[in-house]
N, CA, C and O atoms as a DFTB+ gen file, in Angstrom:
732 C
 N C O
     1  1      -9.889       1.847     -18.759
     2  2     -10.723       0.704     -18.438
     3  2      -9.897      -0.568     -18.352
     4  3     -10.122      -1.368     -17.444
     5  1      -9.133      -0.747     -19.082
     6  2      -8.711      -2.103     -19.042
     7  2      -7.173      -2.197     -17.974
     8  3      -6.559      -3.184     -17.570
     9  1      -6.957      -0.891     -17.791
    10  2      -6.078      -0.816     -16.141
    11  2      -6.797      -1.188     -14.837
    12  3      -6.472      -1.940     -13.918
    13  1      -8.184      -0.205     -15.106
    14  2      -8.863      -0.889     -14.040
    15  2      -8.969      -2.621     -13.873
    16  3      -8.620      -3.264     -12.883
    17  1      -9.600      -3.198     -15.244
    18  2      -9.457      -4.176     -15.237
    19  2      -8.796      -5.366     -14.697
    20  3      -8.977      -6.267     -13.878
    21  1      -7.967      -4.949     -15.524
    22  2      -6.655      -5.589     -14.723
    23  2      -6.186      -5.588     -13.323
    24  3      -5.554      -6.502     -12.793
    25  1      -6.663      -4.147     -12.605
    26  2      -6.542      -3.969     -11.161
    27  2      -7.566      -5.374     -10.789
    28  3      -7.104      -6.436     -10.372
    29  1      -8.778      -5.161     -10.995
    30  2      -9.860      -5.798     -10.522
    31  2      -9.070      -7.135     -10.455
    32  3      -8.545      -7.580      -9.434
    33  1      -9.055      -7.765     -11.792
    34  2      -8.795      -8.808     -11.370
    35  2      -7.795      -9.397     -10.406
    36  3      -8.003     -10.283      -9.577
    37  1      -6.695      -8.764     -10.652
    38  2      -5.767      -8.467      -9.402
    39  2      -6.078      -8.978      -7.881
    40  3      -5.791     -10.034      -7.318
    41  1      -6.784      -7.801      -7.432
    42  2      -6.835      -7.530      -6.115
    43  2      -8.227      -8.510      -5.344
    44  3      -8.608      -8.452      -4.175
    45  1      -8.777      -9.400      -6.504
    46  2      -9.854     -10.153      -6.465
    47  2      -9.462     -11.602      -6.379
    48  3     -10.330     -12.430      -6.099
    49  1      -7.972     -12.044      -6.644
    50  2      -7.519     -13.473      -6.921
    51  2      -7.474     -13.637      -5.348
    52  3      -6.796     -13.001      -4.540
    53  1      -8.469     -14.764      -5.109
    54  2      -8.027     -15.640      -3.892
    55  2      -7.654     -17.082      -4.326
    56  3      -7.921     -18.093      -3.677
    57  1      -7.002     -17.039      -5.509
    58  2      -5.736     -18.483      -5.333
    59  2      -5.017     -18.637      -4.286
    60  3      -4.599     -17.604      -3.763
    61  1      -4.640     -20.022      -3.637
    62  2      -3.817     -20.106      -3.292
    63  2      -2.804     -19.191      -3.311
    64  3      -2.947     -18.499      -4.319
    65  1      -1.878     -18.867      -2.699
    66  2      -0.298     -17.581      -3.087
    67  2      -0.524     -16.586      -3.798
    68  3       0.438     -15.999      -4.292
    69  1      -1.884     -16.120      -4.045
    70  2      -1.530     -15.409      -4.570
    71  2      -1.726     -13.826      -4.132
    72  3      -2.375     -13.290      -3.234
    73  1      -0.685     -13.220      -5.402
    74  2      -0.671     -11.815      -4.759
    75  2      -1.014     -10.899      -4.716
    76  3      -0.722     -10.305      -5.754
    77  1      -1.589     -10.261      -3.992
    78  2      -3.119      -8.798      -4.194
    79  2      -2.212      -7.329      -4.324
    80  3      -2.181      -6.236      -3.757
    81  1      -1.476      -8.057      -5.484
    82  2      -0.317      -6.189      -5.353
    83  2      -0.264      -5.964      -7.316
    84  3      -0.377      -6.746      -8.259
    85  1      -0.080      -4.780      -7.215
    86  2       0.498      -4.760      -8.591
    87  2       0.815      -3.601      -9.176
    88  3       0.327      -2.515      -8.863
    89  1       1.618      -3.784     -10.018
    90  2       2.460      -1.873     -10.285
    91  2       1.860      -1.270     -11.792
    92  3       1.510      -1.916     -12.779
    93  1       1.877      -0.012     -11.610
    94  2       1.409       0.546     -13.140
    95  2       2.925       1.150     -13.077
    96  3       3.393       1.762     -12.117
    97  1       3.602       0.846     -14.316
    98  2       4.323       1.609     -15.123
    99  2       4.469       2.278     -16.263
   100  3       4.283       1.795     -17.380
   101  1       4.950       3.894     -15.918
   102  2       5.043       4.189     -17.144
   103  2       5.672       5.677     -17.070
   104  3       5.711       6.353     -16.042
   105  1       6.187       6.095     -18.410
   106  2       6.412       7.586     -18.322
   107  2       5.561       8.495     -17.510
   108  3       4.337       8.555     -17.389
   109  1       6.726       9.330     -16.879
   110  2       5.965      10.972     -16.666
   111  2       5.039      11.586     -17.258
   112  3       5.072      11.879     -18.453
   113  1       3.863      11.913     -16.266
   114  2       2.849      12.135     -16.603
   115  2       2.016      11.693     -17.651
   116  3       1.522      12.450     -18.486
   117  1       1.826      10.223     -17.603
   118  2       1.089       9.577     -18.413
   119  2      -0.066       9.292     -17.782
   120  3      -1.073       9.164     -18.479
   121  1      -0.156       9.137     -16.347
   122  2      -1.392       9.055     -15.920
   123  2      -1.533       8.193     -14.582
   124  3      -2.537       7.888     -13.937
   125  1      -0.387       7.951     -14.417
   126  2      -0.488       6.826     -13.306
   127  2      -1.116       7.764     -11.699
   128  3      -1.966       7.374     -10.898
   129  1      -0.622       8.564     -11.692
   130  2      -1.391       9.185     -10.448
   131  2      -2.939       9.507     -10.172
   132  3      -3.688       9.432      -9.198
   133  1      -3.020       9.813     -11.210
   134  2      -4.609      10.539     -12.240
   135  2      -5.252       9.039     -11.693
   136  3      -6.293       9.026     -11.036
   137  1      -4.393       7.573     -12.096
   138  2      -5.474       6.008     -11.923
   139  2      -5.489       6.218     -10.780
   140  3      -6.671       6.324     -10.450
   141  1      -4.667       6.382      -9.715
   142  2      -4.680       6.345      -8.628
   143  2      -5.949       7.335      -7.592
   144  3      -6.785       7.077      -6.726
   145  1      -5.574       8.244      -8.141
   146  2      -6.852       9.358      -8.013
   147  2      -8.556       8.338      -7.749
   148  3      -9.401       8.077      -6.893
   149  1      -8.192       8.085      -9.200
   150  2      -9.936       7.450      -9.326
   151  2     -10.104       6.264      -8.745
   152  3     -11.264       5.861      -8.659
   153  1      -8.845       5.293      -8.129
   154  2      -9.494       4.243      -7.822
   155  2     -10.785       3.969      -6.680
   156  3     -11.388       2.897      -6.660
   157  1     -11.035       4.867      -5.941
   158  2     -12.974       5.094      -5.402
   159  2     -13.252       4.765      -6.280
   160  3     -13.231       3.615      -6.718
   161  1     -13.833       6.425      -7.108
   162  2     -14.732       5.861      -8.235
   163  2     -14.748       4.727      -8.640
   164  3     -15.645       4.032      -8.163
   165  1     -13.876       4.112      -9.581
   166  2     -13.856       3.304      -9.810
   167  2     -14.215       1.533      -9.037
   168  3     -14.867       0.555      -9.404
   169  1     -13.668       1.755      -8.254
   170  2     -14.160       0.264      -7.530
   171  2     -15.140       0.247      -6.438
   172  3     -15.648      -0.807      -6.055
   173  1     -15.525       1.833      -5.731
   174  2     -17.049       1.390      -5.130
   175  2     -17.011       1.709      -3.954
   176  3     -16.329       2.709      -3.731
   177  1     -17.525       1.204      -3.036
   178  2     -17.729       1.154      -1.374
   179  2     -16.988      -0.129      -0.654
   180  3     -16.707      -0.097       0.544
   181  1     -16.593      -1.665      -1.796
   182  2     -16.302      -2.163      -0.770
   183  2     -14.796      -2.491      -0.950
   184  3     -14.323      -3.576      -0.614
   185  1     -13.950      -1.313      -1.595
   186  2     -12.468      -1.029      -1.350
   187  2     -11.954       0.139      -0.724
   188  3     -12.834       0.978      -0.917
   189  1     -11.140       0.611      -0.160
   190  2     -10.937       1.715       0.682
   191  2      -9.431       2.237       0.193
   192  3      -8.451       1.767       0.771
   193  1      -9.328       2.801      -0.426
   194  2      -7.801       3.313      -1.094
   195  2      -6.864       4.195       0.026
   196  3      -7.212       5.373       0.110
   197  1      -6.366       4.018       0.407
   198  2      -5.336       4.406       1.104
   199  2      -4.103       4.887       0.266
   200  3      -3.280       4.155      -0.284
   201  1      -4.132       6.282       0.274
   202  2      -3.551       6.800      -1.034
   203  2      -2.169       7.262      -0.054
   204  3      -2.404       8.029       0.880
   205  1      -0.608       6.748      -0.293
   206  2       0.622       7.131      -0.133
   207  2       1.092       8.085      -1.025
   208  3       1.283       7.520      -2.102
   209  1       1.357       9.216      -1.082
   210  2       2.099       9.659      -2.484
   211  2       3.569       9.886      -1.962
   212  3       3.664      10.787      -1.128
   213  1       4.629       9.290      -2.272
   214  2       6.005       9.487      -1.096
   215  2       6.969      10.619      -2.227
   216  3       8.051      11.147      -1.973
   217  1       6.262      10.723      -3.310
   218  2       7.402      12.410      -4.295
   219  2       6.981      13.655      -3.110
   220  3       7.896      14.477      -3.054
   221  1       5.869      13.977      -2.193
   222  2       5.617      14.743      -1.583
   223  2       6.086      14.824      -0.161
   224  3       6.415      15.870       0.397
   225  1       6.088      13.490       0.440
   226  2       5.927      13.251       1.761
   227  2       7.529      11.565       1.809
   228  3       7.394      10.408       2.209
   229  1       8.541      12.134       1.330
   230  2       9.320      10.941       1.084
   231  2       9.728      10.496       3.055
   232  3       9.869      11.281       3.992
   233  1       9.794       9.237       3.044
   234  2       9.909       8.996       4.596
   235  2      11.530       8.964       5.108
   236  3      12.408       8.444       4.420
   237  1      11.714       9.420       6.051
   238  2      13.443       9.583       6.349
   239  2      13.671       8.181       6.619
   240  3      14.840       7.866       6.398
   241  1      12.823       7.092       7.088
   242  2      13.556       5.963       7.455
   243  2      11.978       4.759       7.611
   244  3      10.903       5.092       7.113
   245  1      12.118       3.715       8.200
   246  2      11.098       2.585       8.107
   247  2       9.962       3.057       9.061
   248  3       8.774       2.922       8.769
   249  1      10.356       3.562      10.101
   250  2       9.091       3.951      11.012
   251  2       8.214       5.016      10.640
   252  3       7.030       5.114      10.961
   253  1       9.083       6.048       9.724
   254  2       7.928       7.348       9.378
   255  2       7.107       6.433       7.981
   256  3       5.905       6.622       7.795
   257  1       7.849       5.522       7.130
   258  2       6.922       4.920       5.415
   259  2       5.873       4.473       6.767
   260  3       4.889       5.209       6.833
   261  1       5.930       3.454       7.779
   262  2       4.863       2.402       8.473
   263  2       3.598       3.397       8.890
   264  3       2.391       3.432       8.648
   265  1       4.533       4.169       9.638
   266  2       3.365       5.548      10.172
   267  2       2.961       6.132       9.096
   268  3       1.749       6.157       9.306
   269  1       3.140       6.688       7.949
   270  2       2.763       6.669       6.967
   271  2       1.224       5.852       6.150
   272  3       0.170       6.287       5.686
   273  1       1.544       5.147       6.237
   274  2       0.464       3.737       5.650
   275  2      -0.764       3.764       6.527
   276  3      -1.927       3.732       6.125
   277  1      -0.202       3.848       8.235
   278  2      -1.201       3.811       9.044
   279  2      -1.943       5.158       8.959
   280  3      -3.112       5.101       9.339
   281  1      -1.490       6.388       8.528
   282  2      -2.218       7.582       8.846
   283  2      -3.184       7.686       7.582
   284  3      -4.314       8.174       7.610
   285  1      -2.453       7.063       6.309
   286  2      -3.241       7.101       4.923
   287  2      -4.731       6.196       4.924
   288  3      -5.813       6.419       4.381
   289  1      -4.166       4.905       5.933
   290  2      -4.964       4.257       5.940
   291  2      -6.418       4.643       7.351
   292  3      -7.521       4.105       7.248
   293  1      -6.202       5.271       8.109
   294  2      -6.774       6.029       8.826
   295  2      -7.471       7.353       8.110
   296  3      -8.497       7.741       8.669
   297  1      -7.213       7.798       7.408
   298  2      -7.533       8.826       6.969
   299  2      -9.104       8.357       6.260
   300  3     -10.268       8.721       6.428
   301  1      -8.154       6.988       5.078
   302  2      -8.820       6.514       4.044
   303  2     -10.558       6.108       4.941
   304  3     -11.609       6.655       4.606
   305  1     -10.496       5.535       5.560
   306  2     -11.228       4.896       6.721
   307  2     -12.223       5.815       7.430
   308  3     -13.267       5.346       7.882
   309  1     -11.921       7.124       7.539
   310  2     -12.578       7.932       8.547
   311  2     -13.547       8.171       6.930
   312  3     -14.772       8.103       6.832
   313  1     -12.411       8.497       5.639
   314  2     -13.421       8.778       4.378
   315  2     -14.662       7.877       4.101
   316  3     -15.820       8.266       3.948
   317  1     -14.239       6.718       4.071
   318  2     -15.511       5.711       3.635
   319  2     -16.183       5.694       4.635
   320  3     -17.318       6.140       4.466
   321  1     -15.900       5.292       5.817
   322  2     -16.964       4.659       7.131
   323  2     -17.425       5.963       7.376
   324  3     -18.649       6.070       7.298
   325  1     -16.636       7.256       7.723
   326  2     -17.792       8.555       7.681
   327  2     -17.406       8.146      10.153
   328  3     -17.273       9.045      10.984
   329  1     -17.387       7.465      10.284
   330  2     -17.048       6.883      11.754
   331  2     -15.635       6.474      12.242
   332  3     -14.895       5.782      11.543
   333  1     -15.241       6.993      13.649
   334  2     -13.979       7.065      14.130
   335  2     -14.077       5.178      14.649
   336  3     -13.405       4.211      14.291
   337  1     -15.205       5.310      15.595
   338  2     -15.351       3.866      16.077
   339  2     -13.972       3.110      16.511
   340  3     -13.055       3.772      16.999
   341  1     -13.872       1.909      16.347
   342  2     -13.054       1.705      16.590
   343  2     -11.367       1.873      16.332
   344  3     -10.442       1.244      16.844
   345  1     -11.351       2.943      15.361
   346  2      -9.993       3.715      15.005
   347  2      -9.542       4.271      16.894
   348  3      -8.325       4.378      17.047
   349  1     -10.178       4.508      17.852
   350  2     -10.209       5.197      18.933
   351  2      -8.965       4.624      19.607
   352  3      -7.967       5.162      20.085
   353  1      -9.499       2.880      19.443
   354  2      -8.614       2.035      20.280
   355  2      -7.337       1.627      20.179
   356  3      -6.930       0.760      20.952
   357  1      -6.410       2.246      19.104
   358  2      -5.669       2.057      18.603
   359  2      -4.598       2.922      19.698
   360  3      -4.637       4.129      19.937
   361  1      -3.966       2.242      20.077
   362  2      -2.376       2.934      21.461
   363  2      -1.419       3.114      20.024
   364  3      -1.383       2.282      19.118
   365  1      -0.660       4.414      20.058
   366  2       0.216       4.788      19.473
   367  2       1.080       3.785      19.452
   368  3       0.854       2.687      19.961
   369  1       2.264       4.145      18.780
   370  2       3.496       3.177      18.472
   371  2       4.436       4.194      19.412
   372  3       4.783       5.358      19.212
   373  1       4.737       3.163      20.658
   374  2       5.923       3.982      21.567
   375  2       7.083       4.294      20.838
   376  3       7.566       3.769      19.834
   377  1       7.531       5.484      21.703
   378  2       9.040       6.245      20.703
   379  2      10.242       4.742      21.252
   380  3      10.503       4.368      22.396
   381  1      10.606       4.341      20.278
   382  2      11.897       3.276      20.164
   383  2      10.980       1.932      20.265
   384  3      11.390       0.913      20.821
   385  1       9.918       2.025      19.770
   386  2       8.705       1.505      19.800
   387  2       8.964       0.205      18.425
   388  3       8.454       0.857      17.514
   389  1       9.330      -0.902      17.864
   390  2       9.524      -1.611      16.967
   391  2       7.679      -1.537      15.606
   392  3       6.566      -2.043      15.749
   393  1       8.318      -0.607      14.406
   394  2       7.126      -0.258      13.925
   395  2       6.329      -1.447      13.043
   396  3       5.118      -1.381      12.831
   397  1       7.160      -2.521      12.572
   398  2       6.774      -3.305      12.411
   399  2       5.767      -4.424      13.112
   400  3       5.017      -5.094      12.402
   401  1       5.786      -4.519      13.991
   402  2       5.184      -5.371      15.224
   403  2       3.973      -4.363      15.605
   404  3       2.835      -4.773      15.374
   405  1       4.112      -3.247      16.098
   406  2       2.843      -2.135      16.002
   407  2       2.091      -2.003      15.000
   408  3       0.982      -1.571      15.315
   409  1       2.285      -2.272      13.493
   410  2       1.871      -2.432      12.093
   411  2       1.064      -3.222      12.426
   412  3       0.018      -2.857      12.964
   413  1       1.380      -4.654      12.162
   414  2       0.923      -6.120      12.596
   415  2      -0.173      -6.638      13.818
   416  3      -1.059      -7.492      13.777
   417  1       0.229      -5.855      14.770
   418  2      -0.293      -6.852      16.141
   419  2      -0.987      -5.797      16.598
   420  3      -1.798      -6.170      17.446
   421  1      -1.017      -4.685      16.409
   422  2      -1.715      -3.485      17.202
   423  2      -2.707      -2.377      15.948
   424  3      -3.813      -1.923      16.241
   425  1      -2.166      -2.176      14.888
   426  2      -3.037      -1.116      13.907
   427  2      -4.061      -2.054      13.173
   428  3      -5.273      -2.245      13.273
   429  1      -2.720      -2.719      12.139
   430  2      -3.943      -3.466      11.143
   431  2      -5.139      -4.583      11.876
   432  3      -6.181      -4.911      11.308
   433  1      -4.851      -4.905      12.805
   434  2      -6.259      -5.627      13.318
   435  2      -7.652      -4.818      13.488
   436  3      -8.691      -5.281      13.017
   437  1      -7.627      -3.846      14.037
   438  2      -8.006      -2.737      14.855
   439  2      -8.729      -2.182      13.082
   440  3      -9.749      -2.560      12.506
   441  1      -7.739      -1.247      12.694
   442  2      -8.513      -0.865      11.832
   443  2      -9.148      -1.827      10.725
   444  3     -10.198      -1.331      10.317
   445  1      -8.894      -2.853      10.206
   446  2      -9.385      -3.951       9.283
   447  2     -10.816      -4.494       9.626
   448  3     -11.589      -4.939       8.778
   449  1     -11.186      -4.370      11.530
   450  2     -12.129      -4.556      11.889
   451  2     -13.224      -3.558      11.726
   452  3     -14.427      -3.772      11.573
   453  1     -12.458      -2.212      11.800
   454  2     -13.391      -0.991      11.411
   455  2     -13.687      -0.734      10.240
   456  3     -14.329       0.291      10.009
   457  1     -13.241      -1.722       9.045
   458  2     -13.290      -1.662       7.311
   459  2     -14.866      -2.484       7.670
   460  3     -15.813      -1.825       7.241
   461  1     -15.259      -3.752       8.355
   462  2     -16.197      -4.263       8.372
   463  2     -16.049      -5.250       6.845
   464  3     -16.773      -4.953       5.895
   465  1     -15.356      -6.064       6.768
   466  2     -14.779      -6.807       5.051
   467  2     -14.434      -6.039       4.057
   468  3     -14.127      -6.577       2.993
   469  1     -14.411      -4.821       4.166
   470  2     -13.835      -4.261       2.718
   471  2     -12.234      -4.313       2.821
   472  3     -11.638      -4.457       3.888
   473  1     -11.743      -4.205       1.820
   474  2     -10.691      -4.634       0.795
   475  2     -10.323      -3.275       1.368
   476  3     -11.095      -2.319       1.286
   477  1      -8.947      -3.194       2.040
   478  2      -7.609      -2.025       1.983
   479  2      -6.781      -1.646       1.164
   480  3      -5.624      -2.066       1.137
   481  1      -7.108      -1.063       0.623
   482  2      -5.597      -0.912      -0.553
   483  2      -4.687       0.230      -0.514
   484  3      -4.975       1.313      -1.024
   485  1      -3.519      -0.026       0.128
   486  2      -2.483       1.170      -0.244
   487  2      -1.949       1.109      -1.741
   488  3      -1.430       0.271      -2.478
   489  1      -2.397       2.594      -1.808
   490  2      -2.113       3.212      -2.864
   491  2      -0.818       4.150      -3.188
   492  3      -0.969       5.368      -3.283
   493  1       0.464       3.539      -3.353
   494  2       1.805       4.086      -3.171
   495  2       2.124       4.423      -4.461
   496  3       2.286       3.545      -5.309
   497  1       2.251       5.763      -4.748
   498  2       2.321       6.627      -6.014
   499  2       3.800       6.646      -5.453
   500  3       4.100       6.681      -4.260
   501  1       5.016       6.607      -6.953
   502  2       6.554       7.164      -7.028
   503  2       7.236       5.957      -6.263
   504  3       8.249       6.177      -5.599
   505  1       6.655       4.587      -6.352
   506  2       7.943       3.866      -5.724
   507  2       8.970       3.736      -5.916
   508  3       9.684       2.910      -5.348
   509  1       9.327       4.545      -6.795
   510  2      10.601       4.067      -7.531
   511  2      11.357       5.042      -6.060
   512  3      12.382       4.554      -5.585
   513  1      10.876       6.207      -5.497
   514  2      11.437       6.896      -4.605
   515  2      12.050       5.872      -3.336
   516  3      13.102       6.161      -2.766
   517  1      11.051       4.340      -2.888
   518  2      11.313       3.745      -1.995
   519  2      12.570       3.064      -2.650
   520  3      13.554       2.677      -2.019
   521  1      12.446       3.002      -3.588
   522  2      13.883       1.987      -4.064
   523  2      14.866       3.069      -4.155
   524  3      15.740       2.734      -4.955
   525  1      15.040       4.024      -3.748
   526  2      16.011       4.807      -3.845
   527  2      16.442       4.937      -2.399
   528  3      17.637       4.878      -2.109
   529  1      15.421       5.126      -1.410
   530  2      15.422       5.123      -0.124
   531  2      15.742       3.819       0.777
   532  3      16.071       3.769       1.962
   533  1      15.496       2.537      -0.378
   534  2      16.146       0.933       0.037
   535  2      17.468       1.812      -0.254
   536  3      17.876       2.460       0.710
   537  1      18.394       1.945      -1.807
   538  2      20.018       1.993      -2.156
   539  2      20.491       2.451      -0.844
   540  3      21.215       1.740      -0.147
   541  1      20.047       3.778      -0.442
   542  2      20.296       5.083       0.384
   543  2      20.457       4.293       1.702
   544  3      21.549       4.631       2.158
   545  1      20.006       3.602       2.334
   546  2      20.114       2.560       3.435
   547  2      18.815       3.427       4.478
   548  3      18.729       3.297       5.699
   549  1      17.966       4.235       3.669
   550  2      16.952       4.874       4.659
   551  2      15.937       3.829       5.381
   552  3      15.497       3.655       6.518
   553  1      15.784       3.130       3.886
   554  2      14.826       1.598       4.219
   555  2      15.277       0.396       4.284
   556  3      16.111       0.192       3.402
   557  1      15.099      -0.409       4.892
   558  2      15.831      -1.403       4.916
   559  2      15.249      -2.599       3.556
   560  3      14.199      -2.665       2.916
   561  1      16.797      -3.595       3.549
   562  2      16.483      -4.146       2.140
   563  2      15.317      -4.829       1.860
   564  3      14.790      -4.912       0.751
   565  1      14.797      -5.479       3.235
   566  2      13.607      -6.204       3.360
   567  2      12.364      -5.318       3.380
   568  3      11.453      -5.796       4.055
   569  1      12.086      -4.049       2.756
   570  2      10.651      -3.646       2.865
   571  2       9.759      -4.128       1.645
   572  3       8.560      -3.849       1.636
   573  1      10.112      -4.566       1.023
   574  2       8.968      -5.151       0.371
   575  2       9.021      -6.322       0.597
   576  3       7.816      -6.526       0.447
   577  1       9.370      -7.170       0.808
   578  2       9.242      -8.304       1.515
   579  2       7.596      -8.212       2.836
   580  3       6.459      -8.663       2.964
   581  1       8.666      -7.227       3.568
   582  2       7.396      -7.119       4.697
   583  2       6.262      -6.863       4.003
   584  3       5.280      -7.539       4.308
   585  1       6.166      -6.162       3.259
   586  2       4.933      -5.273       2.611
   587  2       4.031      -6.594       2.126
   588  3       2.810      -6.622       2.280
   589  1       4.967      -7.936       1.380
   590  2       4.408      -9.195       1.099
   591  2       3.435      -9.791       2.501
   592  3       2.276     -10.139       2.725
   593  1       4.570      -9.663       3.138
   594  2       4.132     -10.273       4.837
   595  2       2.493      -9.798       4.992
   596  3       1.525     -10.521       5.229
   597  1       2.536      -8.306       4.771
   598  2       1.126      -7.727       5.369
   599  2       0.053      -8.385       4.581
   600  3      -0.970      -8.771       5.146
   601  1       0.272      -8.562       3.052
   602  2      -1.162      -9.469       2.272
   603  2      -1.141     -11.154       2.537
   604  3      -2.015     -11.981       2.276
   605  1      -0.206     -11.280       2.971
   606  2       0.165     -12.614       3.570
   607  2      -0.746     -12.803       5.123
   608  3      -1.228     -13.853       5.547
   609  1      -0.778     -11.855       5.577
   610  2      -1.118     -11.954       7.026
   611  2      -2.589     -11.472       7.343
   612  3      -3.303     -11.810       8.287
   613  1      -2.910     -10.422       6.110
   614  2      -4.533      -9.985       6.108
   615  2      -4.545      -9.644       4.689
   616  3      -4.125      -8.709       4.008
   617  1      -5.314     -10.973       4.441
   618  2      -5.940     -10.794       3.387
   619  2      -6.700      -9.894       2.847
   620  3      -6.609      -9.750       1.628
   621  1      -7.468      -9.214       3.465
   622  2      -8.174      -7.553       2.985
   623  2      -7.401      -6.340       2.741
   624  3      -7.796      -5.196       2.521
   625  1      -5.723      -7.018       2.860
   626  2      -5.259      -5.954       2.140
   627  2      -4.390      -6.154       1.230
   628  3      -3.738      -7.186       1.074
   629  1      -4.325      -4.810       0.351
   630  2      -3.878      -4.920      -1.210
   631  2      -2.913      -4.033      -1.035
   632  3      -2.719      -3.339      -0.036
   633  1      -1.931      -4.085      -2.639
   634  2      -1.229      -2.930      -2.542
   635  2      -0.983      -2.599      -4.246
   636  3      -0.791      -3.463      -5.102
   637  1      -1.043      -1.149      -4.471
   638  2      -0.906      -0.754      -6.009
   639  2       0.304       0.112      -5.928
   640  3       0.405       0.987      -5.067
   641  1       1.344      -0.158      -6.937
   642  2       2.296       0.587      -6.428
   643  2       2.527       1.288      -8.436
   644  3       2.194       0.679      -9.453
   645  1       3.107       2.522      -8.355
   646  2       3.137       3.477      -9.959
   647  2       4.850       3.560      -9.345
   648  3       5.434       3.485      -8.264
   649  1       5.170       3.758     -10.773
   650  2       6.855       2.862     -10.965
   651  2       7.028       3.935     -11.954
   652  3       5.968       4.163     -12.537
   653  1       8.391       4.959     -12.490
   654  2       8.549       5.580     -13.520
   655  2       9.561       4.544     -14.080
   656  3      10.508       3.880     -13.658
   657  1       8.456       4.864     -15.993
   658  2       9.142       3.782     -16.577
   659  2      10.694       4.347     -16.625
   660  3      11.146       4.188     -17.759
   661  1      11.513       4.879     -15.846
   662  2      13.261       4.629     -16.489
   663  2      13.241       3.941     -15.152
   664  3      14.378       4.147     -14.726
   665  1      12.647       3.298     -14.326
   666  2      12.681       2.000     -13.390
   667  2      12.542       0.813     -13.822
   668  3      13.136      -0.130     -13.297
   669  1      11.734       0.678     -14.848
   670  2      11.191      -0.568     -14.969
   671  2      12.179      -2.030     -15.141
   672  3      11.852      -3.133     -14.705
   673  1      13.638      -1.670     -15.999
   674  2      14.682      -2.496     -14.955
   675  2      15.180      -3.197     -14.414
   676  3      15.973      -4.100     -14.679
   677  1      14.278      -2.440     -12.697
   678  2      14.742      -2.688     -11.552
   679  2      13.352      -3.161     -11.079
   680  3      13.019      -2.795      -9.952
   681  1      12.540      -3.884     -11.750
   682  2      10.958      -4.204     -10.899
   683  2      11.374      -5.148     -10.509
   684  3      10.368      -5.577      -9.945
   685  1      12.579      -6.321     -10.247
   686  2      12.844      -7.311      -9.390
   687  2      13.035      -6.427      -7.931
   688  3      12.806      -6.884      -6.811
   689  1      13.433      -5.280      -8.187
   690  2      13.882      -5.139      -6.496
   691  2      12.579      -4.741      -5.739
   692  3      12.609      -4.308      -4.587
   693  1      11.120      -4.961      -6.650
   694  2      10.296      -4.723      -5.795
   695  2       9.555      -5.928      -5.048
   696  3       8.695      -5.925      -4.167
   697  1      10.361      -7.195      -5.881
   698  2      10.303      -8.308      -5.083
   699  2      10.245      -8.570      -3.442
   700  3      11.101      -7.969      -2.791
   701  1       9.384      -9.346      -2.775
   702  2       8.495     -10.087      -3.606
   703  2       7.156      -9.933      -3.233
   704  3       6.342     -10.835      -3.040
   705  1       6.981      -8.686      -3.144
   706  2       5.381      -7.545      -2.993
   707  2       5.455      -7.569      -4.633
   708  3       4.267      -7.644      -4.950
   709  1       6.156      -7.547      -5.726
   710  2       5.807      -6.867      -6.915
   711  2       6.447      -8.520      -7.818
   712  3       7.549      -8.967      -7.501
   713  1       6.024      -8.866      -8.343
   714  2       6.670      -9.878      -9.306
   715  2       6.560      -9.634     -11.138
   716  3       5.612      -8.855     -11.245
   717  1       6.916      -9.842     -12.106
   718  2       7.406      -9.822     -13.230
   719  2       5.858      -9.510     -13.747
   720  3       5.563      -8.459     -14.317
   721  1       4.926     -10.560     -13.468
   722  2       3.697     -11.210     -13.962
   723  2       3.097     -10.147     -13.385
   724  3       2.024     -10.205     -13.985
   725  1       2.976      -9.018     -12.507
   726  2       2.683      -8.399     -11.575
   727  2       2.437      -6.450     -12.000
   728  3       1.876      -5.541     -11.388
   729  1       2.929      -6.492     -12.876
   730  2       2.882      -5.069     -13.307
   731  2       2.667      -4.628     -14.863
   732  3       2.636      -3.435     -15.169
């Protein structure tokens, strides 16, 4: 309860700057996936969880994590709305296609309109895997940055990210999608 809590309040701050992200850390198998699981239950009809798990599905480079997000978040979408609707209109991301800019200017409008105001939230279980995939040069150094960009740019979306505590560390490098105050 008081994780949820804390989510809630979270993903509910419309201050000024502020940021609709935040990390659960903690040992193996303590539960962080299990929160992730329930966040439906838990928060209702007018959030839409877009569940990433990347220990299963780790991305070789920036365009498969983006395509990624978009298929979770498509998925998430067909779950709640129960309707394709305007998911239809969405033109793929051309091959050598810049996935960032297709993210931005072509998916998240499109589908955010088919949320009808509910709250998006990717749900990225094992980030500590993306910070391995930043060292590795798979991702580039700026992905959480961008990831800032996206709650920066649409506000209806959130992001929850589960961290194993022998990371915890390194929660600056999830800067500045993830901040100190933040997890």
């Amino acid at each position: 309860k008081e994780a949820f809590g804390r989510l809630y309040q979270q993903l509910n701050d419309n201050a000024p700057g502020a940021v609709r992200a935040l990390c659960f850390i903690g040992r193996r198998h303590i539960g962080k996936t299990a929160l992730l699981l329930a966040f439906d239950t838990a928060f209702g009809e007018n959030y839409i969880g877009a569940r990433v798990f990347v220990r299963h599905f780790m991305p070789e480079d920036e365009e498969e994590l983006l395509l990624m997000l978009a298929q979770s978040a498509t998925e998430a979408i067909l779950d709640s709305t129960g309707k394709v609707g305007k998911l239809n209109e969405i033109a793929q991301l051309e091959e050598g296609g810049d996935a960032r800019a297709w993210l931005v200017e072509t998916f998240l409008p499109i589908a955010l309109s088919a949320v009808q105001g509910k709250r998006l939230v990717f749900l990225i279980d094992d980030a500590d895997k993306l910070l391995n995939a930043i060292r590795s040069g798979q991702l580039r150094l700026d992905t959480f940055a961008f990831l800032r960009l996206l709650i920066e740019t649409f506000p209806e979306v959130s992001f929850v990210l589960t961290l194993d505590a022998e990371y915890e560390p390194e929660i600056d490098s999830l800067g500045p999608l993830i901040g100190v105050n933040d997890s």
